[in-house]
Every structure is written in C-alpha cells, then in structure tokens.
C-alpha positions in Angstrom: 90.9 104.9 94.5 92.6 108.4 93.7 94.2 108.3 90.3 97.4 110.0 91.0 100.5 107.8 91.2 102.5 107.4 94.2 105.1 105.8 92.7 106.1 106.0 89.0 108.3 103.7 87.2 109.2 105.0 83.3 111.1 103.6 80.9 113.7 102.2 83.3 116.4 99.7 82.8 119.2 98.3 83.9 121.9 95.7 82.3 124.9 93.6 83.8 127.5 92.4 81.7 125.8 94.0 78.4 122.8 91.5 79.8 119.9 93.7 80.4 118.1 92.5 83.7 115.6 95.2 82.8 114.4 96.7 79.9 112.2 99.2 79.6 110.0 98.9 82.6 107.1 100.9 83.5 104.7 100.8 86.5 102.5 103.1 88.5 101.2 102.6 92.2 98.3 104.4 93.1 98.1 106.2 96.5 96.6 103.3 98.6 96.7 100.9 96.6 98.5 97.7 96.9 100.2 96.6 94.0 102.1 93.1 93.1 105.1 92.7 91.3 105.6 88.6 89.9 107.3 86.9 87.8 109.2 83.4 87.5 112.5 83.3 88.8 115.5 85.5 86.8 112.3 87.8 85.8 114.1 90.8 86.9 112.0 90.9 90.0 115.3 91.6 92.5 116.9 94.3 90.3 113.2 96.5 89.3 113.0 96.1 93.3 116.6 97.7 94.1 116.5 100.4 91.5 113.2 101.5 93.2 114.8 101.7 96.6 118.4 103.0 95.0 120.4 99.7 95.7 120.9 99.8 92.2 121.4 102.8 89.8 119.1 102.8 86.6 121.4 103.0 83.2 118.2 105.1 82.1 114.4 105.7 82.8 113.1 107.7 85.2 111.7 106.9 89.2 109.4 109.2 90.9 107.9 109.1 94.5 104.8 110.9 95.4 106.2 113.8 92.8 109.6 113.9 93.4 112.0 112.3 91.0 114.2 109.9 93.2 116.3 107.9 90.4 119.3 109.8 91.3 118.9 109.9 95.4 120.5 108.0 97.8 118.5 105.1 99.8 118.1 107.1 102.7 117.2 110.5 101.0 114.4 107.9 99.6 113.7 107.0 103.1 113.0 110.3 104.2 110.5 111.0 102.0 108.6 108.1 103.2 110.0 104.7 101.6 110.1 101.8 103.7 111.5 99.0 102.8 110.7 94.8 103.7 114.0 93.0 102.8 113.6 89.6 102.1 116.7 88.8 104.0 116.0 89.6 107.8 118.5 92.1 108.7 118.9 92.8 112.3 120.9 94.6 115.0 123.0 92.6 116.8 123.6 93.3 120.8 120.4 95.1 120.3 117.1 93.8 121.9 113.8 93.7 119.5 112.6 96.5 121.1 116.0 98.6 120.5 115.4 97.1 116.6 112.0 98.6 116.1 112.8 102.0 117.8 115.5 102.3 114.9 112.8 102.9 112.5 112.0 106.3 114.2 115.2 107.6 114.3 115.2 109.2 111.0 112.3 111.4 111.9 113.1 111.7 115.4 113.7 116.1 116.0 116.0 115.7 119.1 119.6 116.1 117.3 122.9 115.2 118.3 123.4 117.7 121.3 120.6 116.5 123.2 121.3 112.7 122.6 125.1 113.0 124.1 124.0 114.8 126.9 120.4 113.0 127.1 118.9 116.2 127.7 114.9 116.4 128.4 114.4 116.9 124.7 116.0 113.4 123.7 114.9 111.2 127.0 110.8 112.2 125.6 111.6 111.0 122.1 113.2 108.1 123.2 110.0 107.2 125.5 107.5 108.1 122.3 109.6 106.1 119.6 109.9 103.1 122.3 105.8 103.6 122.6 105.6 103.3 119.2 107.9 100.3 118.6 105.6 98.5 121.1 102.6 99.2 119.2 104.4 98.2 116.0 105.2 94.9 118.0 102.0 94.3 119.3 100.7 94.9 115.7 103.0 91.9 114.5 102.5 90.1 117.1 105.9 90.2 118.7 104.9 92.1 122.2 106.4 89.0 124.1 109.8 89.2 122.4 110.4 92.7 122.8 113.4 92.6 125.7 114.6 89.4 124.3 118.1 89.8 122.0 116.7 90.8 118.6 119.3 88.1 117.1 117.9 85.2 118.4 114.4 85.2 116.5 113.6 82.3 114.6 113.7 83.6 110.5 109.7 83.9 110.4 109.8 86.5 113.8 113.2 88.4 112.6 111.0 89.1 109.5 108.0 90.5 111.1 110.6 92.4 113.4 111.8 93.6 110.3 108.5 94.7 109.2 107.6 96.7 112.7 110.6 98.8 112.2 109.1 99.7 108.8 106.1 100.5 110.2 107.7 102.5 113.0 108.9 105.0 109.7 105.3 106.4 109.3 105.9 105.3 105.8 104.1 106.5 102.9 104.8 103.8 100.6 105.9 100.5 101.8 108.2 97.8 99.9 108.2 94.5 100.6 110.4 91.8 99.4 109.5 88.1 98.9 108.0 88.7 102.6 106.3 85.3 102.1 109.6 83.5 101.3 110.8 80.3 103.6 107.6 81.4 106.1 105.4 78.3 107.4 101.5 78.2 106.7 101.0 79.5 109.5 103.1 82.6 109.4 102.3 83.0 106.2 98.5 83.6 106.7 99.7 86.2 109.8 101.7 88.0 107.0 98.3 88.2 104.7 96.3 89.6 107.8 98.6 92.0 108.5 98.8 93.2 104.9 95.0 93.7 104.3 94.9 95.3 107.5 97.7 97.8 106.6 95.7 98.0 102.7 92.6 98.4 104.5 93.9 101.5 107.0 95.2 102.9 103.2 98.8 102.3 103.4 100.1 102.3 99.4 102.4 98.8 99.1 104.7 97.5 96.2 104.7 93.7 97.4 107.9 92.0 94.9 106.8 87.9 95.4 107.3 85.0 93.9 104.4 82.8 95.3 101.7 83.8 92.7 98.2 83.0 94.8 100.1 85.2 98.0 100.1 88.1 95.8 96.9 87.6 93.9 95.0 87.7 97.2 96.3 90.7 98.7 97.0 92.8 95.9 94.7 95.1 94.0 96.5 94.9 90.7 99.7 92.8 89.6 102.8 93.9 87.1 104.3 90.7 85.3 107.8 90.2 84.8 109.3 87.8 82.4 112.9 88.1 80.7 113.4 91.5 82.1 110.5 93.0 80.8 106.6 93.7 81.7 104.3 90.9 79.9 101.0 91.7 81.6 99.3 94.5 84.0 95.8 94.3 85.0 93.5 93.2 88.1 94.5 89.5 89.9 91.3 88.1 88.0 92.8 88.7 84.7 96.3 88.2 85.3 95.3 84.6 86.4 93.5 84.0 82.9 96.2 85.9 80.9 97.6 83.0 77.7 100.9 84.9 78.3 101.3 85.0 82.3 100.3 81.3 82.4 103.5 80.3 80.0 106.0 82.3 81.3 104.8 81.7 85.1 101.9 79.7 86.6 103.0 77.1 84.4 106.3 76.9 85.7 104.8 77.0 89.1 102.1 74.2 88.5 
C-alpha cells in the first residue's frame, strides 16, 4: 500500500458551547486504503466527519486532500477535487426519478456549460446520454437497475441509501466518505453494503467509513481510528484494535 496520505487530519478541533467535541485529532488515509473511524456514541464521530467534508469549520488544525489543504474550502470546492460523500441520512430529489438522482453525481464534472444545456445543443444531449450510462452502471452496481424510472422518493430507507451511494460513485470520486452507512439497514442489506465495499476496496478506491457498529467496520476496514470523549484513544490494524484494554472500556464494552 503507497505510503503517501490521501487524506490528512492534524491537530484539528472543534468546540460548542466552550465544550470541545474534538480535541486535537489526527488521522491519515492512505491512497487505497480503507480506513474506519469508531467510537461509542457522543465520541465526536459526527463533528471529525463534518469538518472533513466542510459542514463544520475547524476552530484550529489543519485538513488536507490528496495535497491540497481544504480546511478553509467550501463543500463543493471539496467535491471537486474528488470527495464524495455517504450521508447517513438518505437525502433525495424529490419529483426526480432514481435514475435523474444518480445522474446528479456527474454534473459537477460534466464540460457542456450553461449555453448548451438551455438550448440542449449537441454538446449537452451527449453528456446527458454518457452521465445517464453511467448512472445505470452505478445502479446496476448497487443493485438498483429495476428502480431506476421509478420516483426516487419512494425507496424504502435501505434502497434510498444505496441510491445515495450510486450518485457518489457516479463523482469518479477519489476518496469516498461514508456515514454510519450500516445504520437502521436489515441483515440482509447490511451484508450487500459489505460486498459492495470490499469490492470498491478491492478495485482501490481510498474510503473513510465513520460507523458505529464495531464488527461492520472491523471487517471491511484496513485500519481503525478510535474516538472516545472527543479525542483519538487507539489507531492500529482491526486485530489490535479488538484486543486494545482501552478500546474495550470506552466501546466494545458498551456495545456487549
């Protein structure tokens, strides 16, 4: 695995109320790899995952993505360098069929501009046939090929997030966050999430995967960062952080 970081976390904190919700955090993610963030809940988990996708502003620290520092940019300036995010609420279009969701996750890298889309000049009618192409293999990928006329509002929770998850895809991301993707699924979309993750981990795709549900992350992941009280208690391969004295009070005990 290449030692350079993709994503660089230093130092970085962020308080509410004089209540610091982090303190002093710092994480690296290694191109390709797939790393886990955990923690019990009120472990700062939520806020390290917003001030990585600029949600939240940092009261200090520094953020950087694949060299570029991004603690000071906008979401979408982060999305155009290739960050895409996995919320763990499903957040989707309304009035807009699946299909019509997906293809939103190409716009932002879609050349035809604003001329050629009002007047759907020759230019703008071939990107919109490539990114629907595309949203139909990111559908097919997720399994969600048979939904992709039907209104994207009407997907059960588990279906709105693996719509959620093609439009990601669809981004050509170079880094891909997920959050609590697990949370509220059933067993059995639960185990397609897992697939679909080593399959993206296998084809090389570097993921920051924020979960609560400690043996979901420890399977998938090829290193874990502990959160407890704001802070980072433990960092090390999924072997270790099962065994670790300190993981095992703040967390897996609680979860036992």
């Amino acid at each position: 695995m290449p030692d350079e970081s993709a994503l660089s976390v230093s130092g970085v904190s962020r308080s509410f109320g004089g209540v610091y919700a982090v303190r002093d955090v710092s994480l690296s993610v290694a191109d390709g790899e797939v790393c886990g963030v955990i923690g019990p809940n009120g472990a700062g988990k939520s806020t390290l995952f917003n001030l990585i996708t600029g949600h939240l502003a940092a009261d200090h620290g520094r953020i950087t993505f694949l060299g570029h520092r991004v603690d000071r940019l906008a979401p979408h300036r982060r999305a155009r360098l290739g960050m895409s995010i996995v919320f763990q609420a499903a957040r989707v279009f309304r009035g807009m069929t699946v299909r019509e969701n997906v293809m939103v996750g190409s716009h932002g890298r879609t050349k035809a501009g604003f001329v050629s889309a009002a007047l759907r000049l020759p230019r703008h009618r071939l990107a919109e046939r490539e990114n629907a192409a595309e949203a139909d293999a990111a559908l097919e990928r997720v399994g969600l090929a048979e939904w992709a006329d039907r209104p994207a509002d009407r997907l059960p929770i588990g279906q709105q997030r693996a719509l959620q998850l093609a439009r990601a895809l669809c981004a050509r991301p170079r880094l891909l966050l997920l959050d609590e993707p697990a949370s509220g699924l059933r067993g059995e979309e639960r185990e397609r999430l897992a697939t679909l993750v080593e399959e993206l981990r296998a084809s090389g795709l570097t993921i920051l995967l924020v979960e609560h549900d400690v043996a979901f992350v420890t399977r998938l992941a090829d290193r874990v960062v502990v959160l407890d009280l704001g802070q980072v208690i433990a960092d090390g391969p999924p072997a270790e952080i099962r065994a670790d004295p300190l993981v095992l009070a703040a967390y897996l005990g609680q979860a036992s």
